[in-house]
DOVORO-445269 format. One record per residue (C-alpha): residue in one letter; x, y, z. Coordinates in steps of 0.02 Angstrom, whole numbers, padded with zeros to 5 digits, always signed. Layout:
aXYZ ...
END
This chain:
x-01588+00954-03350 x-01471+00821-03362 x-01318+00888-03324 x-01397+00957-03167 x-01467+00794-03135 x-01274+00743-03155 x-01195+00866-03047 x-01328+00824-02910 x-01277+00636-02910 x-01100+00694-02909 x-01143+00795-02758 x-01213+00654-02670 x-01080+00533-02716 x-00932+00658-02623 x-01037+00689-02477 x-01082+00488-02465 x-00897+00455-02455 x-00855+00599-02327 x-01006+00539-02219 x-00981+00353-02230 x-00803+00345-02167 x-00845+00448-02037 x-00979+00329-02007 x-00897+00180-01991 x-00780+00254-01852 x-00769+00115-01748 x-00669+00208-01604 x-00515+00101-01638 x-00412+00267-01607 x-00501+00323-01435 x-00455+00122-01374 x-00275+00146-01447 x-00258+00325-01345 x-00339+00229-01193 x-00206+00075-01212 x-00082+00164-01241 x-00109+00263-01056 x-00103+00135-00947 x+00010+00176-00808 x+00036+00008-00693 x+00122+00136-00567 x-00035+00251-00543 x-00149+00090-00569 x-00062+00007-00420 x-00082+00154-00327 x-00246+00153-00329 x-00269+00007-00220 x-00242-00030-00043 x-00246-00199+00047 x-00389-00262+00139 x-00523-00161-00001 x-00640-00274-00024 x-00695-00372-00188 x-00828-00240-00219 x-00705-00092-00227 x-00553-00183-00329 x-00696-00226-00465 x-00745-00050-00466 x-00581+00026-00505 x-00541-00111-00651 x-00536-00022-00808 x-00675-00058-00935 x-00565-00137-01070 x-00493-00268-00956 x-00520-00444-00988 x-00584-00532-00828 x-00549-00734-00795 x-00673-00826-00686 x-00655-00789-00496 x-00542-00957-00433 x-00559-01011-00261 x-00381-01104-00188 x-00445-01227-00047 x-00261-01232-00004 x-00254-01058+00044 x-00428-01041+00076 x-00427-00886-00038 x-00487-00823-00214 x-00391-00775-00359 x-00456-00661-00509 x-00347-00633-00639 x-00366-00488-00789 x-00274-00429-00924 x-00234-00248-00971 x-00187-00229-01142 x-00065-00068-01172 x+00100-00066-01286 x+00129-00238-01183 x-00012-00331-01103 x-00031-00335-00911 x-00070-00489-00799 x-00141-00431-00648 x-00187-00548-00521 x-00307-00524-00356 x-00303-00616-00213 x-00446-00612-00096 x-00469-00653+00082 x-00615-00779+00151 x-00582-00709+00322 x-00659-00896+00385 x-00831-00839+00342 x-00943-01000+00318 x-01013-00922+00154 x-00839-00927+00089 x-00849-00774-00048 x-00696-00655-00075 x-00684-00495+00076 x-00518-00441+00058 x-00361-00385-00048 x-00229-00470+00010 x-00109-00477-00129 x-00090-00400-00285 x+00038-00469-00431 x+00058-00358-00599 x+00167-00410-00735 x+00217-00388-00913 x+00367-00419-01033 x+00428-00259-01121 x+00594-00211-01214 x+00729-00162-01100 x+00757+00008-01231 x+00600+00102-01140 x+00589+00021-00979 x+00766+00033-00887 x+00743-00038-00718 x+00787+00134-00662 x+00658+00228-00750 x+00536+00117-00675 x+00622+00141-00493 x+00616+00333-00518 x+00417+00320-00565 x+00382+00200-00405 x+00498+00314-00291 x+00395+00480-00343 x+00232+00378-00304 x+00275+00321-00140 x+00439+00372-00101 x+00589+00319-00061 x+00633+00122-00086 x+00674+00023+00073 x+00766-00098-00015 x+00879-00067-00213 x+00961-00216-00254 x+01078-00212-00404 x+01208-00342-00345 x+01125-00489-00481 x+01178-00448-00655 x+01000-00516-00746 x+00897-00481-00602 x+00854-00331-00505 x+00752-00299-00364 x+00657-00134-00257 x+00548-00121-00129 x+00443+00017-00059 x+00353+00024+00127 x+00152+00045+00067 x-00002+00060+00187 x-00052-00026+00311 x+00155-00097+00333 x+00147-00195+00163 x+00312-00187+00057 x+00267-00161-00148 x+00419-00266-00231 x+00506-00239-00419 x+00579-00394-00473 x+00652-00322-00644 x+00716-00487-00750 x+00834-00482-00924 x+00776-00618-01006 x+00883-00707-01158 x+01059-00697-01184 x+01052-00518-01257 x+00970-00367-01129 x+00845-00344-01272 x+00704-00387-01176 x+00633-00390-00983 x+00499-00454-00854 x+00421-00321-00755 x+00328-00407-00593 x+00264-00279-00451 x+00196-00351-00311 x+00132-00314-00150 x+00081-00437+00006 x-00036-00387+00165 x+00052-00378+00307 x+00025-00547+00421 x+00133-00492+00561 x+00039-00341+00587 x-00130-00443+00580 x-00073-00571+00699 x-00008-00429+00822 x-00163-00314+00816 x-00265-00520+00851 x-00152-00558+00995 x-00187-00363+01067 x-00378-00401+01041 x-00361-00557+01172 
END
C-alpha cells in the first residue's frame, strides 16, 4: 500500500510540473511574434489623410502605448502620439484637423510622422526604398547626393507626397534614423475652396 501510495504522489508531482508551466504561460511569445511583425510600410499604408480621429484610433494596434491627445493653439490642431514596440520602437505621431469647428475636437488626419532608430546592417536605405516603391510605386523624388543623409518621396492619395528621410547617425554607419512622413495636401484644399466660391 505504500509504495502505491508512493508511486501515486510521484504521479502527481510529474503531471503538477507539466501542467503548471503550461499554466503560467503568460503569452510573452504570442507578444514577441506580434512585435516582431510590425511592418511601418504596410502600417502606413493603411491610412489616408483626411480619416477622421475615429478611424486612425481604430486601426492602432492593441499593444501600442497611447500619450494624451495634445491640442497646439498655434496650429489650431491636435497631436496624439503612440509607440509601437517591434525589434526597435516606433514613434508615431497624429495630427488632427479642427476644421474651425467651435467645439474644437480632432476631424481630420492631416499629417502623419513615424520614426525609429535601427542598425544600418538590416535596414539599408535601399531595402527600405524597394519596400515603399512596391507599396506605392515608383518614388517621385531619390536623393542620394548627401553622404549621411538620404531622402525619397512617393506621390500618395489625395496629392500628398510620403517622405524617407534616412539619417547615419555617429561617426561610424553603424546605426540610422528612419522618419516617414506624409503631409495633406494644402494646395489642393485651397484650390478645390477657391472652386467652391
Amino acid at each position: 500500500m505504500l509504495q502505491v501510495n508512493r508511486l501515486l504522489a510521484s504521479v502527481l508531482t510529474l503531471m503538477l510540473a507539466a501542467v503548471i508551466p503550461c499554466a503560467a504561460d503568460d503569452g510573452t511569445a504570442k507578444d514577441k511574434a506580434h512585435l516582431d511583425s510590425f511592418d511601418p510600410v504596410e502600417f502606413i499604408k493603411s491610412f489616408r489623410m483626411g480619416m477622421s480621429y475615429d478611424e486612425v484610433q481604430n486601426l492602432l494596434p492593441k499593444s501600442a502605448d497611447k500619450d494624451t491627445l495634445a491640442y497646439i493653439p498655434s496650429e489650431e490642431s491636435f497631436l496624439l502620439g503612440v509607440d509601437i514596440k517591434s525589434q526597435a520602437t516606433w514613434s508615431v505621431s497624429f495630427k488632427f484637423d479642427t476644421l474651425d469647428t467651435p467645439a474644437r475636437r480632432p476631424e481630420q488626419l492631416i499629417e502623419l510622422s513615424c520614426s525609429a532608430g535601427f542598425s544600418s546592417r538590416g535596414e539599408t536605405f535601399e531595402t527600405i526604398v524597394r519596400k515603399v516603391t512596391a507599396a506605392f510605386g515608383d518614388p517621385v523624388e531619390l536623393d542620394r547626393s548627401q553622404e549621411k543623409f538620404l531622402q525619397a518621396g512617393w506621390r500618395v492619395s489625395g496629392g500628398s507626397v510620403l517622405t524617407l528621410d534616412y539619417s547615419i547617425t555617429g561617426t561610424s554607419a553603424g546605426n540610422v534614423n528612419i522618419e516617414f512622413v506624409i503631409r495633406k495636401n494644402r494646395a489642393r484644399n485651397s484650390a478645390d475652396t477657391k472652386t467652391a466660391a
